[in-house]
C-alpha positions in Angstrom: 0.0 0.0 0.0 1.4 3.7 -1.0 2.3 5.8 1.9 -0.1 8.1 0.1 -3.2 6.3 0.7 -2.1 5.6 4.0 -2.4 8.9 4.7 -5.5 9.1 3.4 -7.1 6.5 5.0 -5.4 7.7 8.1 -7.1 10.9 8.0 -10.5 9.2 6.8 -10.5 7.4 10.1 -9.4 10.5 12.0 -12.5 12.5 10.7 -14.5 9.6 11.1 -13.3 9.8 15.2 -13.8 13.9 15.6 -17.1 13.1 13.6 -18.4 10.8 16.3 -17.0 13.0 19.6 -18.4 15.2 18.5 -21.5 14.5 18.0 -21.6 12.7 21.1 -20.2 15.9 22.7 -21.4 19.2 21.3 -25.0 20.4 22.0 -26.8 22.7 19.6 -26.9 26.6 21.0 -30.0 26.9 23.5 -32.6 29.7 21.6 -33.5 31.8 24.3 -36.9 32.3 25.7 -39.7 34.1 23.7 -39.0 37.7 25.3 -41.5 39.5 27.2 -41.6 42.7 25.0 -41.2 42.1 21.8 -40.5 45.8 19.3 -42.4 46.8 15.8 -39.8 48.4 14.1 -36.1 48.5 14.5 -33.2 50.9 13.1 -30.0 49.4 12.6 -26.7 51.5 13.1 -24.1 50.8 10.6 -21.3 48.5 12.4 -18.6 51.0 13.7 -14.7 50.1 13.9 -13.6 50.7 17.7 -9.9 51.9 17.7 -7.5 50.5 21.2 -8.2 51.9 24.6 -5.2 54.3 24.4 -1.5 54.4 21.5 -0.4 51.2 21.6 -2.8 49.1 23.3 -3.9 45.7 22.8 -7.3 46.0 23.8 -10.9 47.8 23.0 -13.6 48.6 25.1 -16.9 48.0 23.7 -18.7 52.2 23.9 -22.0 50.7 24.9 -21.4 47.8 27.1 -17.8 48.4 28.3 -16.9 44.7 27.6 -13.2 44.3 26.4 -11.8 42.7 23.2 -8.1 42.1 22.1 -8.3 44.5 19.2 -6.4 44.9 16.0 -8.4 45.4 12.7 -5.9 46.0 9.7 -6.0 49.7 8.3 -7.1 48.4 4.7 -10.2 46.2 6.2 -11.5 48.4 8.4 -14.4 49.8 5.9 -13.9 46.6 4.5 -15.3 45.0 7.9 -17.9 46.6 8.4 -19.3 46.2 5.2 -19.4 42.6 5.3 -21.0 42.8 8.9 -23.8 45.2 7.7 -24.4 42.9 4.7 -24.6 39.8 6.6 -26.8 41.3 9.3 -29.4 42.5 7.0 -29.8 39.7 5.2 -30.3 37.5 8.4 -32.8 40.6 9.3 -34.4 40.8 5.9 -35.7 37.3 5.6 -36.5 36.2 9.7 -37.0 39.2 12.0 -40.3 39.2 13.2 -40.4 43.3 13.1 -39.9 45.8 10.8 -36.5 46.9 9.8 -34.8 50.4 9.1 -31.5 49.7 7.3 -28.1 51.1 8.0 -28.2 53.3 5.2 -31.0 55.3 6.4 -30.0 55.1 10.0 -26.5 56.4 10.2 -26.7 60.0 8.4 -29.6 60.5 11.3 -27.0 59.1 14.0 -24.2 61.0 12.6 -26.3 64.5 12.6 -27.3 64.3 15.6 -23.9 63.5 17.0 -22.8 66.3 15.7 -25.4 68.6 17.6 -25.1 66.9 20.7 -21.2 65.7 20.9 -20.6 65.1 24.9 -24.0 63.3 24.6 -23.8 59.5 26.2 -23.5 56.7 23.3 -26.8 54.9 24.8 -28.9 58.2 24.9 -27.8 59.4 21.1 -28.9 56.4 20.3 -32.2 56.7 21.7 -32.7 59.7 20.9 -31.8 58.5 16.8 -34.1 56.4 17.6 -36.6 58.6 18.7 -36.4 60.5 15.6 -36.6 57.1 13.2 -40.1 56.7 15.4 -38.8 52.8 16.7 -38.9 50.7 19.1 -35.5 49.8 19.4 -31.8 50.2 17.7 -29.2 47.4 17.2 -25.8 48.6 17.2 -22.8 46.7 16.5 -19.0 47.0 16.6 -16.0 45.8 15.4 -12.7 45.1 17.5 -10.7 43.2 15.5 -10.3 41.9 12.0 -6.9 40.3 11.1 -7.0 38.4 7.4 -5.5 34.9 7.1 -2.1 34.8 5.8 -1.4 32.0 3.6 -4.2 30.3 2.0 -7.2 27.3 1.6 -4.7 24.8 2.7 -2.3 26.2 4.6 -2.3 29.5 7.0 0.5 30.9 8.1 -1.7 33.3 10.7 -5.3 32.6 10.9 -7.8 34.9 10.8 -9.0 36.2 13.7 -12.2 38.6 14.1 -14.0 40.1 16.9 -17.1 42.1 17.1 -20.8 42.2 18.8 -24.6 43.2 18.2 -26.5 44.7 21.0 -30.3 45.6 21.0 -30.9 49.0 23.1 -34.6 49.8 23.8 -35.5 53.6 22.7 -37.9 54.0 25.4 -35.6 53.6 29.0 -32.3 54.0 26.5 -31.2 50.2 28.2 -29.5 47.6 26.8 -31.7 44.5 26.7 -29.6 42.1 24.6 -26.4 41.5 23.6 -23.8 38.9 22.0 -20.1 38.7 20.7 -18.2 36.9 18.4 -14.7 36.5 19.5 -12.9 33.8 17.6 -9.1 33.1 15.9 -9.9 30.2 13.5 -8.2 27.0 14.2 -7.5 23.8 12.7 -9.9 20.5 13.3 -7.1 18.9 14.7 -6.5 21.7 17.5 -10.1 21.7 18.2 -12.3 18.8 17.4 -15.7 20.6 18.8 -15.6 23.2 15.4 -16.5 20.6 13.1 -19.7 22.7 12.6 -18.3 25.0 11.4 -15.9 23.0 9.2 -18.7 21.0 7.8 -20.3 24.0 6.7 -17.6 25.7 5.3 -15.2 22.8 4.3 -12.0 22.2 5.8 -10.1 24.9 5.0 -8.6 28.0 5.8 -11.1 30.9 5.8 -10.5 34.7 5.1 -11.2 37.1 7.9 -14.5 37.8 5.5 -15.5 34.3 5.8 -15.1 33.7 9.1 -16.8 37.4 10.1 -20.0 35.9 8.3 -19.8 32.7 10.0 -19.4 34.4 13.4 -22.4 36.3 13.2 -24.3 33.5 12.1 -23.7 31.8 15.0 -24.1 35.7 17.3 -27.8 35.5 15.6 -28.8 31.8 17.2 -29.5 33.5 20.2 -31.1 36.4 19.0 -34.4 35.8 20.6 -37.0 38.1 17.7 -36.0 35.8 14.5 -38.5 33.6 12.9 -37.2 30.0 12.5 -34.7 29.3 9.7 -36.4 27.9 6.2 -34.8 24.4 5.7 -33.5 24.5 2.5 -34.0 21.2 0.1 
């Protein structure tokens, strides 16, 4: 027998191992309960780059939550970021939320304007107040903190990608936050860790760009995003 299929049928036999862990190990993300208040319409702030705490630093501090990321989003992807973010998120939005939507592109010049009239404003009450003036119920506002693209490629990586960013769901009536959820994430390899085979069986196993791995992120952000009608099975 050829040292080649060896390998082959060494690594059939490994996948058929991680396969069966785990399956035997992972559980599927717990929905959350129906929420008590539910909104009618929802703006949706454009995602937002968040530069280090201070020069030098290797962390970011979420402006509406305060939670903290390890930070680093490449000067060329930065636009490039949240683009794919906003994309993703209304499409999720645009086929399963159960309320109305206002998109990004009509909810950030109204943001912008009236950060500009009111600059030591708090984040959370600008937003409310945007969201006062868009007549909602509630804003979602998401950020990104890092966004490093794979070096190398498919079948090899040199560097990984690694992204980090979060959604948050701020009620324009009390200005509160009253959901949130993160993606924080440097892709590794099956071998490293044997309960992403999710993701790998979704996306093949390969390497994925900083892109690919933002959109599989917020997938996974959006399971527990309690206002979304259940996902069409496709076949």
């Amino acid at each position: 027998m050829s040292r080649v299929k060896i390998r082959v049928l060494a690594w059939a036999a490994f996948l058929a191992v991680a396969l069966s862990l785990a399956a035997a190990c992972q559980t599927t993300p717990e929905r959350e309960r129906p929420p008590a208040w539910s909104p009618q319409k929802v703006a949706v702030l454009p995602y937002r780059t968040v530069p280090p705490e201070a020069k030098g630093a290797s962390t970011a501090c979420s402006p509406l939550t305060g939670a903290v990321f390890a930070c680093g989003v490449d000067e060329q992807l930065g636009s490039e970021a949240e683009a794919v973010l906003n994309d993703k998120l209304m499409d999720i939005l645009s086929r399963r939320a159960k309320f109305e939507v206002v998109p990004p592109y009509q909810v950030g010049p109204v943001f912008q304007r009236h950060r500009r009239q009111q600059m030591g404003q708090d984040l959370a009450q600008a937003v409310a107040e945007t969201g006062r003036k868009l007549g909602v119920d509630a804003v979602l506002v998401g950020h990104v903190y890092r966004f490093r693209q794979l070096v190398g490629g498919a079948a090899s990586a040199e560097k990984p990608a690694s992204v980090a960013f979060d959604l948050a769901m701020l009620r324009v009536s009390d200005a509160q936050v009253i959901w949130k959820n993160s993606f924080d994430e440097t892709q590794q390899s099956l071998s490293e860790n044997l309960f992403n085979i999710g993701q790998y069986m979704k996306t093949g196993l390969r390497w994925l760009t900083a892109q690919e791995l933002a959109r599989v992120g917020l997938d996974q952000l959006m399971l527990r995003f309690p206002w979304l009608k259940p996902a069409k099975k496709e076949g």
